[in-house]
N, C-alpha and C positions, 0 to 999 in steps of 0.2 A: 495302328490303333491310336497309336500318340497323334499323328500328325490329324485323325478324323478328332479327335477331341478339342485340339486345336483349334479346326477347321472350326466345329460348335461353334466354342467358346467364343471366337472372333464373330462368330455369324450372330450370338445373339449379345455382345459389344453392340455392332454395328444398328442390331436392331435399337437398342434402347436408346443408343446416341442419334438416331434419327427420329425417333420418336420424341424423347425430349427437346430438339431440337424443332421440333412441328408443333408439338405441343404450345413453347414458350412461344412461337410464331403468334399462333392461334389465341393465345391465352392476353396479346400484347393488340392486339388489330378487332378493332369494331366487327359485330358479328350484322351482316347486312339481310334481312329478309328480303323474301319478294325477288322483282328482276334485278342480278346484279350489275351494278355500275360499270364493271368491266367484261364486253361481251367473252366468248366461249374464243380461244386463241391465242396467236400472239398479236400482239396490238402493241405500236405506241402510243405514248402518252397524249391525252387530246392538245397538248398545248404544241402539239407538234401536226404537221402536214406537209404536202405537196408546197412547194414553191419558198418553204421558209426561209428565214435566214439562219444561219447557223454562228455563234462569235467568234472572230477571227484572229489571230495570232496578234499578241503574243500569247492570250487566253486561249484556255484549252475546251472547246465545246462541251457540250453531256448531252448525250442522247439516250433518252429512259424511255422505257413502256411497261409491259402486266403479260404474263404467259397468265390466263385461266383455263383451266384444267377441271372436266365433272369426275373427283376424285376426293375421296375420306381421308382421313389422317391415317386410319388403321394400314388402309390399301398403300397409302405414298410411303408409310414408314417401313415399308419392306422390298421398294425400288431406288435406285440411287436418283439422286435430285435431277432435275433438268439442268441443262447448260444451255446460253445464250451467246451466240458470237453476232457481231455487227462488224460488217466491210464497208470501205467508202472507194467509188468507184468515180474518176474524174471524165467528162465529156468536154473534150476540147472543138469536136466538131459533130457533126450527126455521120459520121464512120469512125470516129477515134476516139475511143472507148478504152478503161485500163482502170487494173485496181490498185489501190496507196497500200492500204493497209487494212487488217483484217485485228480485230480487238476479242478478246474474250471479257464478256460487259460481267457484269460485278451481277449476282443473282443472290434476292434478300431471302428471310425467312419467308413461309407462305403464311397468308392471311385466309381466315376461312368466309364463306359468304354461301349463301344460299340462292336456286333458281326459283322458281314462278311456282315449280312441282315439289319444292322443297327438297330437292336433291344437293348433296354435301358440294360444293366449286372449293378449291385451293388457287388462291390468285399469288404468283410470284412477282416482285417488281424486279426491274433490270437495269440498269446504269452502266454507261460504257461514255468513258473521257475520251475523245476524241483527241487525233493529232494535231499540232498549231500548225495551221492555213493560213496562207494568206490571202485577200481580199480578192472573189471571183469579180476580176476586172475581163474589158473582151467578151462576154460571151460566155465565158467558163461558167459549168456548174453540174451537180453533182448528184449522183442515185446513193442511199443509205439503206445497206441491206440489211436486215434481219433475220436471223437463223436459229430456230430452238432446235437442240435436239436432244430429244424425251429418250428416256431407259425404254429399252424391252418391258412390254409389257403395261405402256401406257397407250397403245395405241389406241385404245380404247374408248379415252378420254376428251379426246376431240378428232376432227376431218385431218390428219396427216394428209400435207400438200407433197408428200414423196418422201425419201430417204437418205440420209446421210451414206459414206461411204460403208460403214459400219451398220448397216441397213438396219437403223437405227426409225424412228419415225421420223419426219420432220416437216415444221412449222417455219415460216419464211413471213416477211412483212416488209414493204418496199417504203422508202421514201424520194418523190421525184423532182427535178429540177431545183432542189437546195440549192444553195449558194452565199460565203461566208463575207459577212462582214462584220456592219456593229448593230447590236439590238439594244432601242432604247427601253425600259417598262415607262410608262405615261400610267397615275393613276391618283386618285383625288375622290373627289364630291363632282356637282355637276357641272360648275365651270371651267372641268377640263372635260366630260362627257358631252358637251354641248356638241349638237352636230352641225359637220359643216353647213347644212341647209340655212341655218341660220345666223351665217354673217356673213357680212358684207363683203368680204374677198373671196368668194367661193367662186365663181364664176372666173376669176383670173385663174385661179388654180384647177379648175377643170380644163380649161385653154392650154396649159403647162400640161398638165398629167397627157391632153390627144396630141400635144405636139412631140411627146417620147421626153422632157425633161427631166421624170422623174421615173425615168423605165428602173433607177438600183434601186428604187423601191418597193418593200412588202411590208402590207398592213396586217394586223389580226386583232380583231377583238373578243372580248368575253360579251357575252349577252349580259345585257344591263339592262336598269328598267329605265334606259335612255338611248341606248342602241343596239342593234340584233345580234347578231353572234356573227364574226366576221371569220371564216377558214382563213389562214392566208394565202395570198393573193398578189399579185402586180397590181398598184391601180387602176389600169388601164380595165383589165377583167372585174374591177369591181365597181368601175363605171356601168361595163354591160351587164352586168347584176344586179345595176341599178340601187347597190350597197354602199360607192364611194361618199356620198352627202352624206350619209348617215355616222361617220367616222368622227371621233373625236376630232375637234376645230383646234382645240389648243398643242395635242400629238400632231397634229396636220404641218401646221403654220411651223411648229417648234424645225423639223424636220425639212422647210423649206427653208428658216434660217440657218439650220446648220448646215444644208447644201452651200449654199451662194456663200456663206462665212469660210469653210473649207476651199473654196476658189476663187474669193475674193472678189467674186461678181456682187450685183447691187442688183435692184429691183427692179433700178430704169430697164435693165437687158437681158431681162428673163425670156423675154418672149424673142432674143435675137436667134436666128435661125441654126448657129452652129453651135447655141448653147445645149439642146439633145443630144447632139453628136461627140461634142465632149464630153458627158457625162457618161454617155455610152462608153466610151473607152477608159476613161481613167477615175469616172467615182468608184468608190467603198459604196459599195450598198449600204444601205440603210434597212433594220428591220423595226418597226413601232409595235409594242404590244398597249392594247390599252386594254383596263379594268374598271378605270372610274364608276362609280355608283351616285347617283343624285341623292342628296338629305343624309349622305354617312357624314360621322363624325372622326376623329382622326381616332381617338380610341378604338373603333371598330378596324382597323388596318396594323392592332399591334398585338402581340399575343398579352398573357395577362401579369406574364411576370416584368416585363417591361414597364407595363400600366402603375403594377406596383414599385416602382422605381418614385412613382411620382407623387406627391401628398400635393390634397387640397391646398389652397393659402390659409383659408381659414374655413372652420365645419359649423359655427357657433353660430354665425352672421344670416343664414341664409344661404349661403353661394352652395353652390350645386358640387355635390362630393364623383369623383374619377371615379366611376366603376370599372368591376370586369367586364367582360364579352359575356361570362354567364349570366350575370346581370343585366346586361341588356338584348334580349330577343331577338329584337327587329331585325338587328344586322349584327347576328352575334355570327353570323355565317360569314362575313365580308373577308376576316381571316382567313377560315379556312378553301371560301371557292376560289378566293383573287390573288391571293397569294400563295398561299401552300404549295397550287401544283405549277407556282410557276418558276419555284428559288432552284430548282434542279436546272434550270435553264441557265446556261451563263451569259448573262448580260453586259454591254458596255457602263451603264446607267441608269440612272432615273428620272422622272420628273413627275413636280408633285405640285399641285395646285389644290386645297384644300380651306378649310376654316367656316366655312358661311353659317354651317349648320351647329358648329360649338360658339359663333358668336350667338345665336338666335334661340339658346339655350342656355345662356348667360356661363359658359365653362369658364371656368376661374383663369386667368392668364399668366400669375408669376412669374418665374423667373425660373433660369434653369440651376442659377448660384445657390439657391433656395433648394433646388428639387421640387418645386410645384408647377402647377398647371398645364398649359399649354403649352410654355415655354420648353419646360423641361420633356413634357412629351414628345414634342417636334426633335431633341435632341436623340431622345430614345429610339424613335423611328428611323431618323437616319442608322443609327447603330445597331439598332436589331434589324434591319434590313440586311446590313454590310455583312452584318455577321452569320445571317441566315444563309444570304444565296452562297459567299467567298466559303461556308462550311460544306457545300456540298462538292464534297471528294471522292473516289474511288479507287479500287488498284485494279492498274489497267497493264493489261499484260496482252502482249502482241502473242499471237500462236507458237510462235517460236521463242519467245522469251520466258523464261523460267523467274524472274524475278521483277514481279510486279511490285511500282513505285507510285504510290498516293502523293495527287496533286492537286493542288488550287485550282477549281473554276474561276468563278468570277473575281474581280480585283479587291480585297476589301476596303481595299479606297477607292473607291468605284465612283465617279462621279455625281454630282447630285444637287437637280436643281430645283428654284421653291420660285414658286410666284408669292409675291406680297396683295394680301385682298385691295379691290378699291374701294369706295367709298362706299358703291354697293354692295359689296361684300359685309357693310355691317348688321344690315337688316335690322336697321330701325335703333341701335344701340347708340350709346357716344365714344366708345371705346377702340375701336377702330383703331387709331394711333397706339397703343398699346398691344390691339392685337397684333399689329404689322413687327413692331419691336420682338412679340413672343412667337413672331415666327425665325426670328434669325438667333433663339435661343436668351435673345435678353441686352445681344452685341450690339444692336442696330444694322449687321453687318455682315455678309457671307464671303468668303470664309470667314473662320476663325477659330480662336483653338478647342473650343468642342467641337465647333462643324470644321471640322477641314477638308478641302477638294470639292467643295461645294458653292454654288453660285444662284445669286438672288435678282430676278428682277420686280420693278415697282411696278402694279397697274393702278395706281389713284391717278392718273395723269390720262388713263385709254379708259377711262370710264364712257359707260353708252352716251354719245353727244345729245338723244335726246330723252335723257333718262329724267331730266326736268320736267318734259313737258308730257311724259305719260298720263301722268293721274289726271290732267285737263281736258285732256286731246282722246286719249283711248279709255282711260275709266268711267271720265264723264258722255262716253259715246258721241263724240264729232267728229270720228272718221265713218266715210260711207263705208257700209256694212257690204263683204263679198259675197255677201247668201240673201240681198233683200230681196222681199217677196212682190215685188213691184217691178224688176227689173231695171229699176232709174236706182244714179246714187241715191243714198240715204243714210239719216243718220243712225249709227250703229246700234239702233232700239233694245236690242234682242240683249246684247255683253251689256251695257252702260244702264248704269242707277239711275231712278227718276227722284226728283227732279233732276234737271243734268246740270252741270256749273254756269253755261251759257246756253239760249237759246241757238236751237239745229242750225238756221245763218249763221248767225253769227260767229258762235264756234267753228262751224265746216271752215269759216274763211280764216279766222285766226289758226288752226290746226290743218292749214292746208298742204303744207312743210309738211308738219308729223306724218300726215297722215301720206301722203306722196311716200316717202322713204319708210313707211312700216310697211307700205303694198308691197315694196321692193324687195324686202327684207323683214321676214314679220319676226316679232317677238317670239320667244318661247318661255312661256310664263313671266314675262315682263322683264324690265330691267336690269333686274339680279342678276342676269345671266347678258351680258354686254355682249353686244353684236360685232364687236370691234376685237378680235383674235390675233390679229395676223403680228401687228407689230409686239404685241409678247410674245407672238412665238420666235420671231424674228430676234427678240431680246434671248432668248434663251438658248436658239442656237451659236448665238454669239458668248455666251456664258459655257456653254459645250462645248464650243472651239476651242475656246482659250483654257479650259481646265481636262479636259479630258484628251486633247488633239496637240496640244503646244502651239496655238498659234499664236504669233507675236501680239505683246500686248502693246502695241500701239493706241488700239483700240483698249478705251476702259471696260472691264466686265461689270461695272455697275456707276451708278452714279456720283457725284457728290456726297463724300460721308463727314459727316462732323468731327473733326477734331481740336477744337478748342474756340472759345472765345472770349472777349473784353470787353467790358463797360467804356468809356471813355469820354471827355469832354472836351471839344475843340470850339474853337473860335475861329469864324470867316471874318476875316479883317478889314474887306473891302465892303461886306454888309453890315459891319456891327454885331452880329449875331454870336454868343454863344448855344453851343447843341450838343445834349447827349448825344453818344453814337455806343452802338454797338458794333465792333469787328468780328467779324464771323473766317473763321479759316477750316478750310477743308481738306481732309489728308492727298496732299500732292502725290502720296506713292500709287495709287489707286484711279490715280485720274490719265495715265500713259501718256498719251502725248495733248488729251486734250485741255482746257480751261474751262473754271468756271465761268459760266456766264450768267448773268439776269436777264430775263424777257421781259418787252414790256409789256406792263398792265394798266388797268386804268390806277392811277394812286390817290382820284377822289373816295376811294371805295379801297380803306385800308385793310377789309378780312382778305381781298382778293392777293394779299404778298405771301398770304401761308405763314406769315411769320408772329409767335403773339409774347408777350412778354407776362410774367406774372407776377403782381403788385400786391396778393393779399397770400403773402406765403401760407396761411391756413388752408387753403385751399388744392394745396398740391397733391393733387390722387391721382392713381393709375386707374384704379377702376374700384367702383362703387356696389354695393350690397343690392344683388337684384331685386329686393325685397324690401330694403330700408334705404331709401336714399341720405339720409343724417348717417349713415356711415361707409368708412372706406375700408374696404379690406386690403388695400397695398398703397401705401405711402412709398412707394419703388424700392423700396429694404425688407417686405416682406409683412410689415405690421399693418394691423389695422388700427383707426379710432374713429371719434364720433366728430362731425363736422355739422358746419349748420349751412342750409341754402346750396344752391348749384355748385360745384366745384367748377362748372366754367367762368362762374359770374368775375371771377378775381383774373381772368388773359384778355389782355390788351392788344389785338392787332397794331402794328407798326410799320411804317413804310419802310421799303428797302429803297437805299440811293442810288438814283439812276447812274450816275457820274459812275458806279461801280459795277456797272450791268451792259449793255449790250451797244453800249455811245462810245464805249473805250474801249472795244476789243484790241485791235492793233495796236493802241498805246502801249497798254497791258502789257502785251506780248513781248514789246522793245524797251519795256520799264524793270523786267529783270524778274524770276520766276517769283516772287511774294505775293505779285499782284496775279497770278494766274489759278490761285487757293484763295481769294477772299473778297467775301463783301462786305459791303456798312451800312445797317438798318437807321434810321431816325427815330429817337427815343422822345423827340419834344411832344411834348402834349400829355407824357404819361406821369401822370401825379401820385408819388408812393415808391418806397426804395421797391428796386425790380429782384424777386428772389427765383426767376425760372426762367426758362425760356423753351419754346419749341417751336415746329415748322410740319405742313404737312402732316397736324397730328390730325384734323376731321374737315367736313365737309367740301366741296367742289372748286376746283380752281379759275371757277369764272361764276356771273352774278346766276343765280336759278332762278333769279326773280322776274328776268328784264324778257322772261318769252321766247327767248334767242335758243337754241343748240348751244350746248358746250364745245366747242371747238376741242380738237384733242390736241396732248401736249401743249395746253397752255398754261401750264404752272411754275410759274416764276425761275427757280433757281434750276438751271441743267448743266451737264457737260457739256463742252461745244469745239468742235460742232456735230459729238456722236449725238447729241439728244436727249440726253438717258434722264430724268428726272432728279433731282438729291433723293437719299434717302433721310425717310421722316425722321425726325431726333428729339429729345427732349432733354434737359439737363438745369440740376438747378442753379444757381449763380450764388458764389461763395466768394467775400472778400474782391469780389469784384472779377471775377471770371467763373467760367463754365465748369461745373463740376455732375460728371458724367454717376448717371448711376453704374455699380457694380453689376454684368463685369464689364461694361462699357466703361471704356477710357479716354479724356479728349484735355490733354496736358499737355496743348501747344502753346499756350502762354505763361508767363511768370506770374505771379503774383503782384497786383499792382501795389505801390508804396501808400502807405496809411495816411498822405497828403493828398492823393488823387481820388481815393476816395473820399475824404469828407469834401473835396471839390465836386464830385460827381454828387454825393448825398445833396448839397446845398445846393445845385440845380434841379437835382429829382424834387426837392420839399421844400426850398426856401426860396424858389423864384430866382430871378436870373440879375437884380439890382445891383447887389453884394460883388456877384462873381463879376460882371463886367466890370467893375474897380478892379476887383485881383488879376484881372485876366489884365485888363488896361495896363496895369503898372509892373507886373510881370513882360508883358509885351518892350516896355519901354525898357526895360533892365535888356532884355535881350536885344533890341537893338542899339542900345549902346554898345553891348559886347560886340554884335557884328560890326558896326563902324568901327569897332577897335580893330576888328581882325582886317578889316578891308584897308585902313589906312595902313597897319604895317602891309599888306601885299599890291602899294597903290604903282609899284613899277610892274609887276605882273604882267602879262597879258591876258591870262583866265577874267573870267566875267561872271559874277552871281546869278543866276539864272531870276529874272522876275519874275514874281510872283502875281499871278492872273487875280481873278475875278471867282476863279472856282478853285482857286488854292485853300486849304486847310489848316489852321496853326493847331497843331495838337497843346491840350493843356496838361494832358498826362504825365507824367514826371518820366525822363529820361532813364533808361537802363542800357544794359553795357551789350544787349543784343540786335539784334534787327526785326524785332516785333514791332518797333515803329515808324510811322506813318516815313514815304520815301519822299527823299527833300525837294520832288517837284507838288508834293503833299501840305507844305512848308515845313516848317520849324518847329522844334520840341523847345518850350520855355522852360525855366527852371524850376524846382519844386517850389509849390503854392504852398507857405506857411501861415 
């Protein structure tokens, strides 16, 4: 009798802890009307299929799904819950077949939902860590089984596909030809959605995909309102599906540079015949998921407590206040469809091209030091990212193992890279240069210590080469129309406004260029979205390499970064000539083996060096009140005030010195690393002490005016001879050097002495009469000194080296470092008193 009492008592324990345990399921999970989102079975998760890739050791995979079940809470709270097991089963040939290991997957509380007949479904989710694999090289790859198996008594509930040993019901679900390596997320606005149809290296990369070069790779996308919903896939299969064009162009290209980056090939020898055959044997697959959406904003890809992390600059001004996702409708979903069901997935990385649509919305930019804007959101994104998928853990217990141990998926330093917008990424703004800064958090620079493990490339340099000449050529309708009703070319009546900018001849002949290379490669919704992919993505697999793979950083992961600069006044001796200069140095750690270089430009056409100086320190804004232009809401420290007139009207273009650009590479090289970080801008002509300076902060690196294509990579300052652009910089000029805004730092010079600058002041504002006296008799003092030193060493045999024609007498005053000019440069004279 004791022991049936017992028996009860435990029996209605057992009920109530199952019930409240169902209950709080239920009470915690959206109630779904109508058909539920998860059919009747075991199923896994849609982000999963046939052919994926799964993440490869040292990371430990997750493979999730949903058992639904037509079953009430009353009925489940009186059976014991279902269990899930998942096997991984390796295929080394088509007869050798064998299983690793078999997992009991983690099974959550059940969530309730309803069918079409409005009958009770209980949906369970499942999660099972998978063992660290290494990378299916050869041929290898692998079937993922799935195996529910329901208490007595649910048979009921769904088609049992057979029975356990325990003649049990059971539920089964296969996954086939898996195969592990690394899976990037690719995910953004639309110019990382843009489909490959739509650039100009599609066609080499369809040549690659039927020659087998890119057989370790599998594609998948979400359906977006820019491309279709992609299962994954081999390329090759989504060629014949006639789905491969339709793939993201910047996932595409990214994935071709981190191939050839990982084996050290180049682009000349993509197409060599034993470059397939290699990769068949010894690449890592590659898995790409993309989610991009066109016109999201980066708010929409972040949940809302991260959102709240980040305050307006200012709320008072106008500028547009950081909502939640509740707050905004349209793509208040973007969170939960593109991301949520994808963080269970463990990833190698990311990649994130994003902004067009918070510049075109005027979103406030600040700083991350701050906690505002854009800046600091981009900050947050990385980290709520890291933190979301590296959280998704489980306890994974093999059949035989009694003591289940919770592990990391994904890396939380997981790699993570940003495109910088280009010019047309501003969409009609001036801000541009400020946006590109608040994408690297405020540094100028990726990494660094809020982004660490992350890598940046620049695209103001791969802008559409003829994104000038759109609005002539294709607005004004002087491309022949492919739908005329005539049959004969014609001018593009139907698209182009009347009147049109030029008469149908006339236009057709000048737009005969455009119009040839858009038939080739058309637009999709015009410039904004640059036809020219491939070398970012090319950039970014090389930023991949080097940060997520350890490849030697010979190669820079990014451009020329600012770290310091000088005012300076020299004297060419053999022209008479005194000349401001500014010295510009760039961080050597950062640049591996290569040099700065200057390309040449025209330098009748001083905006064309990217380089501008500012003379009316009132003027110094980051960005301007969309609403009131008489006011700034970030003076780069976070404050606003009231200004009068354009804040560009006070930047003075300046040339940069050839002699320091692309005439003296070799020199360079054999002159001793100083000269391999720096160049020297020409300050004459600019009237007004100089209080700013920057580079690359807005419009195109070549003229838009002259009719021409922009040629790409043609902007003055690169690495060399990787290519890579500088990155953009601004910084104001204090006491006669660069002083970086916070947390940007660029404190590679000293402080010049309070003689060199009222010598620089009195060339900037008092003309050059005065200072040719000081300089002259300064000059003469130091050449006495040298005859002094020359006649005591006249038994020697060393020899002064003479000074040319394109020697430089620095006027700056001497300090006890090597920040000055090298003595084939000439001679430092004494301080000017």
């Amino acid at each position: 009798m004791a022991r049936s009492g017992v028996a009860v008592a435990c029996g209605i324990m057992r009920f109530i802890f199952l019930y409240v345990m169902l209950w709080w399921g239920l009470t915690t999970t959206t109630v779904v009307m109508g058909e539920p989102s998860n059919p009747l079975g075991l199923h896994f998760a849609e982000t999963h299929g046939h052919d994926m890739v799964l993440q490869r050791a040292p990371a430990r995979a997750v493979v999730s799904g949903h058992l639904t079940l037509r079953y009430s809470m009353e009925a489940a709270a009186q059976l014991n819950l279902p269990t899930v097991q998942v096997s991984l089963w390796r295929h080394e040939s088509a007869t050798s077949t064998y299983e690793l290991e078999t997992i009991q997957a983690h099974v959550g509380f059940p969530g309730q939902a309803y069918d079409s007949k409005q009958r009770s479904l209980l949906v369970w989710s499942f999660q099972a860590l998978m063992p660290p694999m290494p990378p299916s090289t050869n041929g290898h790859h692998y079937t993922v089984m799935a195996r529910a198996h329901l208490p007595l008594g649910m048979d009921d509930a769904s088609d049992p596909t057979g029975q356990d040993d325990d003649h049990n019901p059971l539920l089964h679900e296969n996954l086939y030809e898996v195969i592990f390596g690394d899976v990037w997320y690719c995910s953004g606005q639309s110019n990382m959605a843009l489909p490959l149809q739509y650039t100009k290296a599609r066609n080499s990369s369809l040549e690659a995909v039927l020659a087998g070069t890119y057989d370790h790779v599998r594609i998948h996308s979400l359906q977006t309102n820019m491309n279709p919903f992609q299962k994954w896939a081999p390329p090759k299969d989504a060629v014949e599906q006639e789905s491969f064009m339709k793939f993201s162009s910047t996932c595409w290209y990214f994935m071709e540079g981190l191939t050839h980056e990982l084996y050290n090939m180049t682009r000349n020898n993509i197409n060599d015949n034993d470059v397939p055959l290699v990769l068949r044997q010894s690449m890592v697959p590659i898995g790409l998921i993309h989610t991009a959406w066109g016109g999201s904003k980066i708010e929409d890809w972040l949940d809302d407590d991260s959102i709240q992390k980040c305050n307006p600059a200012n709320q008072e001004d106008g500028s547009l206040l950081l909502l939640s996702r509740s707050e905004r409708p349209l793509y208040a979903q973007r969170y939960q469809d593109a991301v949520i069901p994808y963080k269970d997935l463990t990833i190698k990385g990311w990649i994130w091209y994003q902004g067009e649509n918070n510049m075109e919305n005027n979103t406030v930019l600040g700083n991350s030091l701050y906690h505002s804007g854009y800046s600091c959101l981009m900050v947050q994104l990385i980290q709520s990212w890291r933190s979301l998928w590296s959280s998704t853990s489980s306890s994974t217990r093999s059949i035989t193992d009694d003591d289940p141990s919770p592990m990391m998926a994904t890396d939380p330093l997981a790699p993570f890279g940003v495109v910088a917008l280009p010019t047309s990424g501003s969409v009609g703004t001036l801000e541009i240069g400020t946006m590109r800064v608040a994408q690297t958090g405020g540094f100028g620079v990726l990494p660094n210590p809020s982004m660490p493990h992350t890598f940046l490339v620049q695209a103001y340099d791969q802008d559409d080469p003829m994104r000038s000449l759109y609005g002539d050529c294709w607005t004004g309708g002087c491309c022949p129309s492919p739908t005329s009703t005539t049959g004969t070319p014609a001018c593009n009546d139907a698209t182009g406004p009347k009147p049109k900018t030029f008469p149908c001849e006339e236009c057709a002949n000048r737009c005969s260029a455009f119009c040839a290379d858009v038939a080739a490669t058309s637009f999709n919704m015009g410039p904004i979205h640059p036809r020219t992919k491939q070398t970012l993505g090319w950039r970014l697999g090389l930023g991949a390499a080097q940060t997520g793979h350890g490849v030697s950083l010979e190669k820079p992961r990014t451009g020329p970064t600012l770290a310091g600069c000088m005012l300076k006044v020299k004297y060419r001796s053999t022209r008479n000539k005194v000349m401001p200069l500014v010295t510009i140095r760039f961080n050597e750690a950062l640049l591996g083996q290569d040099v700065v270089e200057v390309q040449a430009y025209n330098q009748t056409n001083r905006r064309l060096s990217k380089l501008e100086v500012l003379v009316d320190s009132t003027k110094f804004c980051l960005q301007k009140s969309p609403v009131n232009n008489n006011i700034c809401i970030d003076d780069g420290y976070g404050n606003s005030f009231e200004m009068s007139g354009d804040s560009n009207q006070g930047w003075v273009p300046v040339n940069i010195v050839p002699e320091s650009g692309p005439l003296n590479v070799q020199r360079r090289r054999r002159s001793g690393p100083k000269y391999h970080h720096e160049i020297t801008a020409d300050l004459s002509g600019v009237q007004g002490s100089i209080s700013a300076i920057r580079y690359a902060w807005q419009g195109d690196c070549c003229d838009a005016t002259n009719g021409e294509p922009c040629p790409l990579g043609s902007c003055p300052i690169i690495s060399y001879p990787s290519g890579l652009p500088a990155n953009p910089f601004v910084a104001k000029i204090t006491k006669g050097k660069c002083e970086c805004l916070p947390p940007q730092e660029c404190n590679a010079f000293p402080v010049p002495t309070t003689e060199s600058q009222i010598l620089l002041d009195t060339v900037l504002n008092q003309g050059y009469y005065w200072t040719y006296v000081s300089v002259l008799c300064s000059l003469i003092l130091a050449l006495l000194a040298l005859s002094w030193i020359l006649l005591g060493k006249q038994n020697s045999k060393e020899t002064s080296p003479a000074t040319t024609d394109d020697d430089w007498v620095a006027v700056t005053a001497p300090t006890n470092n090597d920040d000055d000019d090298d003595d084939r440069q000439g001679i430092a004279l004494p301080d000017i008193t």
